[in-house]
N, C-alpha and C positions, 0 to 999 in steps of 0.2 A: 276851523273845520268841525262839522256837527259831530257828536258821540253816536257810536249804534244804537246806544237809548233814543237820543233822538231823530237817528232816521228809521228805527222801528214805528215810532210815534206818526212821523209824516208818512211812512206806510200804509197806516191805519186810518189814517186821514185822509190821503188820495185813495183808496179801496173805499171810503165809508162816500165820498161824492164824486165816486165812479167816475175818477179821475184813472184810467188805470197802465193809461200809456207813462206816465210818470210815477206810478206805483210800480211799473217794470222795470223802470231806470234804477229805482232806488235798491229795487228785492236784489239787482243785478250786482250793486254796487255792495250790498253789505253783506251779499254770500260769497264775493271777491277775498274783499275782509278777513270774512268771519265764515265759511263753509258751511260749519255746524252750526253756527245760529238758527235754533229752534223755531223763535218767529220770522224770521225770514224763508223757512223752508215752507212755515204753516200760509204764507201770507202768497208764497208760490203756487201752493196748491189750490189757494182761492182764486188765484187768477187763470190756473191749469181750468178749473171750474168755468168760471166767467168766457173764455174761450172757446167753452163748449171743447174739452181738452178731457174726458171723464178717464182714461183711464193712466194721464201721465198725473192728473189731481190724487186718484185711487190709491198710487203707489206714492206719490207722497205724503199723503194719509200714512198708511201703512208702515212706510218707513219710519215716519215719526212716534206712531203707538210703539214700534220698536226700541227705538233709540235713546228719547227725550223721557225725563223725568220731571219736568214741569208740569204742573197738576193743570194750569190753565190753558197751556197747549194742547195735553191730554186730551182734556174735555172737546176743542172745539176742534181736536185731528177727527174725534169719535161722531161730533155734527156735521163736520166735512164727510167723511165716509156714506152716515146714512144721507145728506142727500145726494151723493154720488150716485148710492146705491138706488135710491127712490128714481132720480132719472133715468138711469139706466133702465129700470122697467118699465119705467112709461114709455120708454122710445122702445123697447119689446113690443109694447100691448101695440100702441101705435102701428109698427109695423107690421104687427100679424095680423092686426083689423084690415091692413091696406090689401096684404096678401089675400084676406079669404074676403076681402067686398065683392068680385066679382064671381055669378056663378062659376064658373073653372076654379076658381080659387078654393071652393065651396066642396069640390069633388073629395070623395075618401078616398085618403090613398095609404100609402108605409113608407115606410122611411129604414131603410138597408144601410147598416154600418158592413163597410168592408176590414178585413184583418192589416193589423201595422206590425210591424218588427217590438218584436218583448222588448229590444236593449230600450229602446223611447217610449216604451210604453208609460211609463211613470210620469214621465218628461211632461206627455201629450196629455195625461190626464185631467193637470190640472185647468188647459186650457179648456179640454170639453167639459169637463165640470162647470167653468164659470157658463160656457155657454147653453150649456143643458140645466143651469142652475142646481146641480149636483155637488153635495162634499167628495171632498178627493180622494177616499179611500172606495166612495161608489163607485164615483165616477170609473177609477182604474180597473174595478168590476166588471163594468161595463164596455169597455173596450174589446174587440177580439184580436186575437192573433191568429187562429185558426180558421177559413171557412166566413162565410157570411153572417152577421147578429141582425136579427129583424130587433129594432129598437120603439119603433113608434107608428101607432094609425093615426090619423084623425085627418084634419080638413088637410088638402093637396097645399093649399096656399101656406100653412103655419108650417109643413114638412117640408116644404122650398125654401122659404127664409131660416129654419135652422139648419138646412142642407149646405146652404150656400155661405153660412157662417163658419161652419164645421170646414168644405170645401175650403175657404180664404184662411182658417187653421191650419192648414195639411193635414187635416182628417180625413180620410176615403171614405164619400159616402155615395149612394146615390135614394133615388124616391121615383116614387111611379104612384096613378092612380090603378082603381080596380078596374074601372071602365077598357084601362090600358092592357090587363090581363083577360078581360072579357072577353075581345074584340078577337084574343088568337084562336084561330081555326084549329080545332083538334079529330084526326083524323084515328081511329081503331083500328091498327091491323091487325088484320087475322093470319096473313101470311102471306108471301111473295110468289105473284106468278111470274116474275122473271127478275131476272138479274141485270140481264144485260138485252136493254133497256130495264132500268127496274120499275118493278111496276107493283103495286100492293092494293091486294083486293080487301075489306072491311067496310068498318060503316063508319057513316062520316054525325056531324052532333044535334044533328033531327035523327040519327037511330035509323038512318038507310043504307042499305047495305050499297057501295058504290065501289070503285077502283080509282086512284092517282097513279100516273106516270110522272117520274121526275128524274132526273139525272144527280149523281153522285154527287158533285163538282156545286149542287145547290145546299147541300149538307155542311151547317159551319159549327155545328155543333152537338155533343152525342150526351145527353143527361142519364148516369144511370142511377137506381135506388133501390132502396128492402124496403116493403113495408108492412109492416107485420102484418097476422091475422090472428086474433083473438078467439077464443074458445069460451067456454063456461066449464069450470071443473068443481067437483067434488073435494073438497080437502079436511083433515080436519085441524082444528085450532088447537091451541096450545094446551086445553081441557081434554082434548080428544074430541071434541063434538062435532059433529057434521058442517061445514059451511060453503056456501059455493063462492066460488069469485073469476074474477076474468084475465087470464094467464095467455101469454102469447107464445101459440102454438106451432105458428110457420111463420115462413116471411116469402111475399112473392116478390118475384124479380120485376123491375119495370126497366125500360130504355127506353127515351124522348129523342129523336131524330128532327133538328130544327131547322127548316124551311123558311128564313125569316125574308127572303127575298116576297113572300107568298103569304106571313105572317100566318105559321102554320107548323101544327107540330105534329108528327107523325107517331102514334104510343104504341109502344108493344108489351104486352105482360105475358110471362111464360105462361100463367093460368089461362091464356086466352089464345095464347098462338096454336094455329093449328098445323103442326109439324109435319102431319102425313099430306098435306095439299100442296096446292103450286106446284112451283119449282123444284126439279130434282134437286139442285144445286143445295138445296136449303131445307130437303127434306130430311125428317128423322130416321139416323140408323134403324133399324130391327132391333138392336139387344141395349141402342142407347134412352136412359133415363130420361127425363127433363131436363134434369139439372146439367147432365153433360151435352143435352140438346140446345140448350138453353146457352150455353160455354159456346159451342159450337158456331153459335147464330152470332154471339158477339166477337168471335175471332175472328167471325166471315166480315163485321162491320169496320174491325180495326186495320183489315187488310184493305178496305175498300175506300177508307173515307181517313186516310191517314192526315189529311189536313182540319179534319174536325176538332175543336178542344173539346176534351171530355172531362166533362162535370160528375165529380164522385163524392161530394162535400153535404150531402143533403141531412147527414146523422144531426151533424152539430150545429145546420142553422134551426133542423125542427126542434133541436132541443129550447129554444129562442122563441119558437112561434106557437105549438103545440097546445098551449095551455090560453091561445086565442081564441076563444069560442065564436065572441059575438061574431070575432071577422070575420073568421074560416066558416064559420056558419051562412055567411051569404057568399061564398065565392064556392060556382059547380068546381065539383071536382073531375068531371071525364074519365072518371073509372069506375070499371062497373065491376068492383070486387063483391061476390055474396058478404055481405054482414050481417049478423044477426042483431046489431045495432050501429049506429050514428059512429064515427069516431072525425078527430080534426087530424087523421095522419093523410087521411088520401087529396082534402084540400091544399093542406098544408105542402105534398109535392106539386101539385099544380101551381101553386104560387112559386116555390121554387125555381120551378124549370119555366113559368113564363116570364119571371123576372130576369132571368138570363137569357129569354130570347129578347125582351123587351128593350133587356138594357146593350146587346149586339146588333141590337136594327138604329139605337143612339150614337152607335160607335164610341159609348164611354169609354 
């Protein structure tokens, strides 16, 4: 009967003239044997390779740099890895060439991580790491547990294939293009002339003033937000010297009322609602504020439309999107807050709440 030395040998010999169905016989028979033999693990993993098998080769790579103290296993667990790791990307590039060859594939879109449970958060890290190509302390960064994470733009086609890998992880993701947030009809209310039928008069997004009728029962969803409003102040600096800078002075209220049977989203901002018009039902007390007018108008929504899910989560994805310029810079925002300059918070809720109409007319 042969020694392991020499069925190591005829190992290396059926693997070297790609002999490998009897190169499987043999690795089978002397890890039977011998478990921990080093070369027969390393001799495994070439053939995990040769199978196009990259990530059962990967891990025994890995296990071996672990394990084994043989300088010459060493070496070729460490040439095993890098071309593991070299295919792997080329079946990457591969695949995101194939994603974005056709114009659709071609379209800008994002890419929306949703929040996982803390306990697995660690767990799940490192799998999105390898697939986002991330070390695993980013990676874990990177994760939410709270609230929606805008993680990525670029081509629709590259945001689908690492969607759908993430997806086959049990990672919650989803992706949308912009085109797909374009396309939603946004309607300005100015205020309710009736309830019952409800009915809201405003302007619709050519800036004409029009009216919609809709019923309750078409409302599957209620978005509400703050978003600031910035000033210009006087302050001075730590010298005492005079400096101005931009400090946030108020916050107005917004609610998105979604129509997606109609792909249509109905906005209200208390800076804009006109309280004393319409409907009694829905007009402002005499001695009430805004703000408790404001209260008012959304108690009236909660009693009306109690089958809506309502979206209150918009602090912590803008904390994620905010500092996107180039994108939020080409997507309108449909509000028409005075600013005395530019900012990415009013895009930024419009991406928000169309992404959640978007992604309720998909029935994700």
């Amino acid at each position: 009967m042969p020694t392991l030395f020499t069925m190591i040998e005829q190992i290396a010999a059926a693997i070297k003239c790609q002999d490998y169905r009897r190169a499987g016989e043999l690795v089978n028979q002397v890890l039977q044997e011998s478990p921990e033999n080093a070369w027969a693990q390393l001799y495994l993993g070439q053939l995990h390779e040769v199978a196009g098998k990259l990530a059962l080769a990967e891990s025994v790579y890995r296990q071996l740099l672990q394990k084994t103290t043989n300088t010459k296993v060493l070496t070729q667990a460490r040439h095993g890895l890098q071309r593991v790791a070299d295919r792997l990307q080329q079946q990457r590039q591969n695949a995101i060439a194939a994603s974005t060859a056709d114009p659709d594939g071609a379209q800008i879109g994002v890419l929306i991580l949703e929040p996982i449970p803390q306990e697995i958060k660690t767990t799940v890290a490192r799998t999105f790491g390898q697939i986002m190509q991330l070390d695993p302390y980013t990676a874990r960064l990177k994760l939410p547990t709270r609230g929606w994470r805008f993680y990525k733009s670029g081509k629709i086609g590259e945001l689908r294939f690492l969607g759908e890998n993430l997806r086959a992880a049990g990672i919650p993701c989803f992706w949308t293009t912009l085109v797909e947030i374009e396309r939603i009809q946004v309607f300005q209310v100015s205020y309710f002339q009736s309830t019952t039928p409800p009915i809201v008069m405003g302007h619709n997004a050519q800036g004409q003033q029009s009216s919609i009728a809709f019923d309750w029962s078409e409302v599957s969803q209620r978005v509400t937000a703050q978003l600031p409003i910035f000033e210009q102040v006087v302050d001075r600096d730590v010298r005492g010297k005079l400096q101005r800078k931009t400090q946030t002075q108020d916050y107005a209220q917004f609610c998105d009322l979604h129509l997606p049977e109609r792909l249509c989203i109905l906005r209200l901002c208390d800076r804009s609602y006109q309280f004393h018009q319409g409907c009694a039902t829905m007009n402002r007390l005499n001695d009430q504020t805004v703000r408790l007018s404001w209260n008012r108008l959304s108690h009236f929504f909660q009693q009306q439309i109690p089958q809506a899910n309502v979206w209150a989560d918009f602090a912590p994805f803008a904390d994620t999107v905010i500092d996107q310029i180039e994108l939020l810079g080409h997507l309108k925002s449909h509000i028409n807050l005075f600013r005395r300059t530019e900012t990415t918070w009013d895009p930024a809720f419009h991406l928000y709440s169309g992404l959640i109409l978007t992604k309720a007319i998909r029935r994700e």
